[in-house]
N, C-alpha and C positions, 0 to 999 in steps of 0.2 A: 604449423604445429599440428602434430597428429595427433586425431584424439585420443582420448584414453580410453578404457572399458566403459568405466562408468557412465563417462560422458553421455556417452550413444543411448542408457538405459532411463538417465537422468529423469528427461522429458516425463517421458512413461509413469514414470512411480511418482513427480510430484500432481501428476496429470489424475493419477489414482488418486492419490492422498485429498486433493481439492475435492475432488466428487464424492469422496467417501465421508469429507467431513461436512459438505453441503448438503448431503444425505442424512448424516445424524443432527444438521438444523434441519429442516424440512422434519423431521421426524418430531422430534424433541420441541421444538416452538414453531409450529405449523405457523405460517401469516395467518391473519385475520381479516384484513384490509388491508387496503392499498398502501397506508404508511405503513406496514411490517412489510409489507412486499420489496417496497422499496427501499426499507432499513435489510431487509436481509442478501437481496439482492447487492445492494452497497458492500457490507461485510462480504458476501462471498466473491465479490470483483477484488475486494481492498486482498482476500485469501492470496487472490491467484497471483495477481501485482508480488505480494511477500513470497510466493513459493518460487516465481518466477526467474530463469535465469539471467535473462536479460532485460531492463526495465528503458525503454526508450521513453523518451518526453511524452510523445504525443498519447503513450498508453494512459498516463494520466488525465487525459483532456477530458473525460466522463467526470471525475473527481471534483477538477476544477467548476464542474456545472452545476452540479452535487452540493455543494460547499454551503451555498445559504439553506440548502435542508437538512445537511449532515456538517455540522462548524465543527469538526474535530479539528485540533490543533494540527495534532501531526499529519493529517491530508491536508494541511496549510503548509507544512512545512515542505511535504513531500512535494507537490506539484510547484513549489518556487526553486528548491534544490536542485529539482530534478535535471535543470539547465546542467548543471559540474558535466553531466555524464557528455557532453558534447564536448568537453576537454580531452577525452581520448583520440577524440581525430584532430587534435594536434600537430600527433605523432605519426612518424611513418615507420616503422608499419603503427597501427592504430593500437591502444598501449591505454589502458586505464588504470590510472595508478589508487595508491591505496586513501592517500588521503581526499582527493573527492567524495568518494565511498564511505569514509568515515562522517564526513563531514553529511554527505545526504543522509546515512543511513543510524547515525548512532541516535543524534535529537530524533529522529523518527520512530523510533520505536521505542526511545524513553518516553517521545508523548504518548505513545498509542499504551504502553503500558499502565501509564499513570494515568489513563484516559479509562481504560479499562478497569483498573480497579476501582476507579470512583466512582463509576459507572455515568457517567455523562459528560458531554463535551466540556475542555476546557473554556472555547472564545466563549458560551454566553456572559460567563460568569466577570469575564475580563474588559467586556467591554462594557459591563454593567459598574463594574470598578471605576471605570475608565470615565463615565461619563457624573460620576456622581464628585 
């Protein structure tokens, strides 16, 4: 398949768009210390993962390490989903279809949404539920 115009510029401008918006955090809530370093550092990795046009497994492996300092749900969800995307080499030619995709991708950003406006991770609160 030959690519399209777009395609080719694609990289580019989401490539911009991450550093422009790592720019205005860096600006707007400078770190302080080593845990904002590495809360913003996280979010601007978790940016590039969401702008990114192709999301392999392994890109996740930092996430998964992540996990007991940053419990967001949906970087739980993400890095156990993330396996569907190795369903496209199924096919030959290689063929990813829509509902892996949905299935990785829709819980994912419902939690990160709902994560985000509440402003703190879903797991502590669940396993605190969980064990009472």
């Amino acid at each position: 398949v030959a690519p399209r115009p777009w395609d080719l510029e694609l990289g580019t401008w989401l490539g911009v768009a991450l550093l422009g918006i790592a720019a205005i955090i860096w600006v707007r809530a400078p770190a302080r210390g080593v845990q904002e370093m590495l809360r913003a550092s996280f979010w601007i990795m978790t940016l590039d993962l969401c702008l990114a046009t192709t999301v392999h497994p392994w890109y996740l492996a930092w996430a998964a390490g992540l996990l007991f300092l940053f419990p967001f749900a949906f970087m739980t969800w993400w890095t156990g989903a993330v396996f569907l995307s190795y369903l496209a080499y199924a096919y030959r030619p290689v063929y990813e279809g829509h509902w892996p995709l949905l299935v990785e991708y829709v819980p994912m950003y419902g939690l990160m949404a709902w994560e985000l406006l509440r402003g703190r991770p879903l797991l502590p609160d669940m396993i605190r539920r969980g064990r009472t």
